[in-house]
C-alpha positions as CSV (number, residue, x, y, z in Angstrom):
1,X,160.3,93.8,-7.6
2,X,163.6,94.9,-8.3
3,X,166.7,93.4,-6.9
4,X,170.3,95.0,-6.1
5,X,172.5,92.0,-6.3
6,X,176.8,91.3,-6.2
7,X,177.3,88.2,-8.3
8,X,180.0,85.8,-6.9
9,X,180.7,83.3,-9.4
10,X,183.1,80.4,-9.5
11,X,182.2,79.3,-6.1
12,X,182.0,75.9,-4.5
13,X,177.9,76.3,-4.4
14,X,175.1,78.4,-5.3
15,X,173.4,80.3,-2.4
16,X,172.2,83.4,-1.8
17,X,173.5,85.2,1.6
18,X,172.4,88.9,3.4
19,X,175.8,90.8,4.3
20,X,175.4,94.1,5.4
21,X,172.6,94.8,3.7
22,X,173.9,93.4,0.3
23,X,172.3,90.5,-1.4
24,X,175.2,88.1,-2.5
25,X,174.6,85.6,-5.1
26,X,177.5,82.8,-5.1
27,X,177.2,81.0,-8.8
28,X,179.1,77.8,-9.5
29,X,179.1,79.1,-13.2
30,X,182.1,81.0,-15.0
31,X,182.1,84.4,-15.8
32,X,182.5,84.1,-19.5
33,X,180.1,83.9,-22.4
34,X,177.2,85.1,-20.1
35,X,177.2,81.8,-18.3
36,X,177.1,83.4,-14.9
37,X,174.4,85.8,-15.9
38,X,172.0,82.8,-17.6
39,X,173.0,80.7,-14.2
40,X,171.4,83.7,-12.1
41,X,168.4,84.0,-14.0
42,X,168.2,80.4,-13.6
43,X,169.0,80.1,-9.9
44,X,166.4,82.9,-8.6
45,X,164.0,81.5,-11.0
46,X,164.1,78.4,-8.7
47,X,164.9,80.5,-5.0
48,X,161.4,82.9,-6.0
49,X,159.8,79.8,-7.5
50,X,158.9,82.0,-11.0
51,X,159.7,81.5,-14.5
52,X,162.6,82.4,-16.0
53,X,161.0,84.4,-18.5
54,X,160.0,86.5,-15.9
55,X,163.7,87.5,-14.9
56,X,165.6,90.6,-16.1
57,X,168.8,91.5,-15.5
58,X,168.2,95.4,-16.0
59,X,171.7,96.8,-15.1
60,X,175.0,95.1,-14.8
61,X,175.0,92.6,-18.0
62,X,179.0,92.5,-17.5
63,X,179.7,94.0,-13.9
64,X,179.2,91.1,-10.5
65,X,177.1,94.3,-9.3
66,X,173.6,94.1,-11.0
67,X,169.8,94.9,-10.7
68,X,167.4,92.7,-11.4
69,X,163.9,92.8,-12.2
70,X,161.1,90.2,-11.6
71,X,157.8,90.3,-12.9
């Protein structure tokens, strides 16, 4: 299945949220180092109840707009 996502991070919580037909991901984590990108891996891991492993971030390594893969 493959995901179109717009990464939020720095915000108050995680959660995920449908607006307008975009899936928003708000991250507590920075965007710096790749922290934002391991937290997303890490927080759909938990939301699709798979394993991280399973997780790809196929487009978007430094843009908030990405596509994600999951296996």
């Amino acid at each position: 299945m493959r995901l179109s996502i717009k990464v939020i991070p720095k915000a108050s919580k995680n959660a995920i949220k449908q607006e307008a037909g975009i899936m928003k991901v708000y991250l507590t984590a920075p965007p710096v180092d790749g922290k934002a990108n391991t937290a997303l891996v890490k927080f759909l891991a938990q939301h699709y109840d798979v394993a991280q492993s399973r997780i790809e971030i196929i487009k978007g390594e430094t843009s908030r707009n990405k596509i994600v893969e999951i296996n």
